[in-house]
C-alpha angles and dihedrals in degrees: 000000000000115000126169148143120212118269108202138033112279078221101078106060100065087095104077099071115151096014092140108354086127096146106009120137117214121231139135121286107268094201142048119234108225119130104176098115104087085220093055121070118196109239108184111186134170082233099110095147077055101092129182108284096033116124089255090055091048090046094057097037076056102066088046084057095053088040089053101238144101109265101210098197127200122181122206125169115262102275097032081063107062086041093061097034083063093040087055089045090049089045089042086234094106107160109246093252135025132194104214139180109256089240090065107051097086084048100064089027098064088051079071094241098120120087105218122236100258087062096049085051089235122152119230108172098109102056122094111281086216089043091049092045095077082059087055125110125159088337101304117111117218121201134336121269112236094209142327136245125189148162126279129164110262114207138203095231088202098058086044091055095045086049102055097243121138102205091218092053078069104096117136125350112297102047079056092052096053090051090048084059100040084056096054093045086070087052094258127121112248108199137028122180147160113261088159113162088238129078083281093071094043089053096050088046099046094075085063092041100052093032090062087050102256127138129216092236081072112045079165111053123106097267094053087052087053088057113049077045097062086053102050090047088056092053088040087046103050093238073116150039119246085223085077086096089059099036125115123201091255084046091052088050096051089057093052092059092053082074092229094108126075101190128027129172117228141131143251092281087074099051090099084052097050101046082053088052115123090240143043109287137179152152148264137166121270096254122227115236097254091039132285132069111319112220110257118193117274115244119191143092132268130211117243139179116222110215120264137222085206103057095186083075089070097076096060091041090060092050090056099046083048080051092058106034102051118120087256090052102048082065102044082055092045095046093049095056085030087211103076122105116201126252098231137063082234092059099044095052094055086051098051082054090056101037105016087177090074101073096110099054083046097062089041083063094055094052094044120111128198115251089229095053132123086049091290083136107161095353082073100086097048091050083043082058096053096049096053083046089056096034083059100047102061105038073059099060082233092126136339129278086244087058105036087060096046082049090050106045085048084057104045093044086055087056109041095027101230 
């Protein structure tokens, strides 16, 4: 049924550590990854705080159960996964099913060790055409996303409200920028972010970069220049700390909870903290510059299937994936790491029932796009690093927005060749 060789050296992925590793935690692995016994099937997933006997652990071992077999489940961090997932393929012992972060999907891929979802017979016509694109790769989909996370701006209702800003008076730039302005005129500091020169910093940049129009193929073009503008007046202009270049997302969040920020971009792993704050918080969209959401990159992992040698086994691993993507299933997944939001309408909907308070990072799903979308696949990280370059560079002063870029898109072209 499904037959390949690889088609690339396992070599070359290594590379892409911490593409996406944004909120992994690191551990050793809590399972071993043999699959030789017919009754046992192999599960790999980035969930190492998730021990035997958690209700994750119980979940999967659950849809071994309905599938009628024995789940053997390991856990890596994030990175440490995809560099063991290419290891096993190189080795022909891959585990049945991998959890994957959605970055690394096209990378392995692209090594010719995922089975696509037409050859596994899975339906995927329900999912989130922007949420499945980061699966995409030369028109062949690999693998199912379990759930979405995203970025949002998060707000301090009371400086707001001292300040005179109504939040849903915040629809597109400017109007953000008048409240920005509104918010240090009261002697507070209205906006903290990440500008990290790791994938960190690229992911927190890219809502401003594609919500001025621009595409990652151009670092260079007018509306990536808008963008990395609009963040280095905000730094000139006090709106926000110079310490943004060495912010982390936890870092950015720390700040928040001080109560000196008004604004902070974050993301949905941070919605339990928020509700705990000191003060009266809440969330908007990150606004595009003309008005609307902006698109902020998609976080998440899909489901995949690594190619077999035994092809019987792929039967039973369909039924567990089934097991774990139904619309059921989207909110139980979402309801375990309490910041996923589901693929589907269906799912979503289920969820707002159930948590009404999440609409907006609902509708910041549904305007999320994948980082290795529009085919970018494993060029993406080297385009990521020159972004963060250029993004440094000029919160520095080290050049301006105009020549980081033109240095950046040189760059990128030398590397990926396009």
């Amino acid at each position: 049924m499904i037959a390949r060789s690889l088609r690339a050296p396992i070599a070359l992925v290594t590379t892409l550590a911490a593409v996406g590793a944004l909120a992994g935690c690191s551990s050793t692995p809590s399972g071993g990854d043999s699959n030789a016994e017919s009754g046992t099937y192999t599960w790999w997933d980035p969930y190492p705080q998730h021990e035997e006997g958690s209700d994750w652990a119980n979940r999967v071992q659950a849809c071994g159960d309905a599938a009628g077999v024995t789940i053997q489940r390991t856990a890596y961090d994030t990175t440490a996964l995809t560099n063991q997932a290419l290891l096993a393929a190189q080795e022909n012992n891959s585990p049945d099913v991998i959890l994957l972060d959605n970055p690394a999907v096209s990378t392995l891929a692209e090594t010719g060790m995922v089975s696509t979802v037409d050859e596994l017979g899975l339906d995927v016509s329900s999912i989130d055409a922007n949420l499945l694109a980061a699966g995409e790769l030369d028109g062949q989909t690999y693998g199912i996303p379990v759930g979405a996370n995203t970025l949002a701006l998060y707000y301090n209702a009371d400086l707001l409200a001292a300040a005179g800003v109504d939040p849903a008076s915040i629809t597109d730039w400017a109007s953000l920028d008048a409240a920005l302005a509104k918010v240090s005129s009261t002697g507070k500091r209205g906006i903290t972010f990440s500008a990290l020169n790791t994938e960190e910093g690229s992911f927190q940049f890219l809502p401003w970069f594609w919500g001025a129009g621009a595409e990652l193929s151009q670092l260079d073009s007018p509306e990536a220049i808008e963008a990395l503008t609009l963040w280095k007046g905000w730094v000139d202009g006090g709106y926000a700390p110079n310490s943004v270049i060495t912010n982390s997302q936890n870092t950015v969040w720390e700040e928040f909870l001080t109560g000196e920020f008004a604004f902070a971009e974050n993301g949905t792993w941070q919605v339990n903290s928020a509700a705990e704050a000191p003060f009266q918080t809440g969330v908007i969209t990150l606004p595009a510059k003309n008005g609307g959401a902006a698109a902020a990159p998609n976080g998440g992992e899909f489901i995949i299937a690594p190619v077999q040698q035994d092809t019987a086994r792929y039967d039973i691993t369909r039924q567990i994936i089934e097991c774990m993507t139904t619309p059921e299933g989207f909110v139980e997944t979402a309801n375990t790491f309490a910041y996923y939001i589901p693929p589907t309408a269906e799912g979503q909907e289920a969820l707002l029932e159930e948590h009404p308070d999440l609409e907006t990072w609902v509708s910041a799903v549904q305007a999320a796009k994948g980082r290795t979308s529009d085919n970018l696949g494993t060029t993406y990280p080297l385009i990521s690093e020159q972004l963060w370059t250029a993004v440094q560079s000029a919160l520095s002063g080290a050049a301006t927005p105009e020549a980081a870029l033109e240095a950046a898109q040189t760059a990128a072209a030398a590397e990926t060749g396009k």
